[in-house]
C-alpha positions as CSV (number, residue, x, y, z in Angstrom):
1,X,-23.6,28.9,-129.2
2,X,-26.3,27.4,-126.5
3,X,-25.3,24.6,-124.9
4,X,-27.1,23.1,-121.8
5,X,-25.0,20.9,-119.9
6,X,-28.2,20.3,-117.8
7,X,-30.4,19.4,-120.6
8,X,-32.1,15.8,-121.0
9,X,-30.8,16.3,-124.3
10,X,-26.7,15.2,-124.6
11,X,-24.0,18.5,-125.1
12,X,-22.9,16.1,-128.5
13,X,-26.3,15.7,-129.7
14,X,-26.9,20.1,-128.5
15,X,-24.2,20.7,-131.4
16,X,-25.1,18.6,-133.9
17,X,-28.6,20.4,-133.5
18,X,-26.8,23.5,-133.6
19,X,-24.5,22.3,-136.6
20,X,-27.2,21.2,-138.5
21,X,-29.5,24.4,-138.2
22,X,-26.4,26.7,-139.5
23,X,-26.3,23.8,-142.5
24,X,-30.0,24.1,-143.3
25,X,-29.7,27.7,-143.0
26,X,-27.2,28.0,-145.4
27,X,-25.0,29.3,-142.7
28,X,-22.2,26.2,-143.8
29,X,-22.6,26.3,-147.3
30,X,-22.5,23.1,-149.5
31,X,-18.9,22.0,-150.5
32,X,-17.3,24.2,-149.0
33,X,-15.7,23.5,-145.5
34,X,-17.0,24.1,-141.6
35,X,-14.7,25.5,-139.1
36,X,-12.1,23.6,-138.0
37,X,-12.4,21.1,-134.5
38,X,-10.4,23.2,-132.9
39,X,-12.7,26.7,-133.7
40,X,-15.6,24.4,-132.5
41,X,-14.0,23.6,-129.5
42,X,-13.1,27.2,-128.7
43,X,-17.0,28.3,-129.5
44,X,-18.8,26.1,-128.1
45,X,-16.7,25.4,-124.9
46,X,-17.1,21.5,-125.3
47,X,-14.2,19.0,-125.4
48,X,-12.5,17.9,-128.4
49,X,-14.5,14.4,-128.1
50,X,-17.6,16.0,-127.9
51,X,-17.1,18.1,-131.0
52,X,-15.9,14.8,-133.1
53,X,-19.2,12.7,-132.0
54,X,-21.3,15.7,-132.9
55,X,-19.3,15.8,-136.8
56,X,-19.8,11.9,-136.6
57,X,-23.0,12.1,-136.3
58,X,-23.8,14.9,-139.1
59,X,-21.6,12.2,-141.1
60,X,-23.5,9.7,-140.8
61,X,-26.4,11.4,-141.5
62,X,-24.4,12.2,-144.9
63,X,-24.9,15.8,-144.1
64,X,-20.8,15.8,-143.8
65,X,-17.9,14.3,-145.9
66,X,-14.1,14.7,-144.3
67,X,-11.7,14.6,-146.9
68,X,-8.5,14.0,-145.4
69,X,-5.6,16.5,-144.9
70,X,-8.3,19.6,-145.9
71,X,-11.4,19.4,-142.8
72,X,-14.8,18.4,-143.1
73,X,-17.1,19.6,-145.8
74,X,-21.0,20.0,-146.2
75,X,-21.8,17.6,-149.1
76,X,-22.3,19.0,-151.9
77,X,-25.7,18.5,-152.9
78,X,-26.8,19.0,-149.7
79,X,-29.8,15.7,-149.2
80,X,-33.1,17.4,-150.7
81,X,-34.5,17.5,-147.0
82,X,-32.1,19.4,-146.1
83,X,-31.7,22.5,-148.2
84,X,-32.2,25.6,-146.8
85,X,-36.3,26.7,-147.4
């Protein structure tokens, strides 16, 4: 995972980017669950803060669901803009 801590750009929006791009390419499949904050954390080398913004974010865009006491899913259909090509 690329992450710039230098960029213009900030490290939470970086992986939501990232997050997003593995969603549209079918990498995270739809209903079925991304790995876990703490996996993110470890890959990405961001803090635990950072990794919840960036799964905020993908949320609101309604990319995301969480259901609690399982993780957080890719919705399942995915938003027609978003399917992978």
């Amino acid at each position: 995972m690329d992450i710039d801590p230098d960029a213009r750009t900030a490290t939470w929006e970086q992986l939501a980017q990232i997050l997003r791009e593995r969603i549209t390419a079918g990498e995270y499949r739809p209903g079925r669950k991304i790995p876990s904050l703490m996996a993110l954390t470890d890959e990405s080398g961001l803090s635990q803060n950072t990794v919840k913004r960036a799964i905020s974010q993908l949320k609101d865009e309604g990319l995301l669901e969480g259901v609690q006491g399982r993780g957080v899913f890719v919705v399942d259909p995915l938003p027609a803009a978003e399917k992978a090509q």
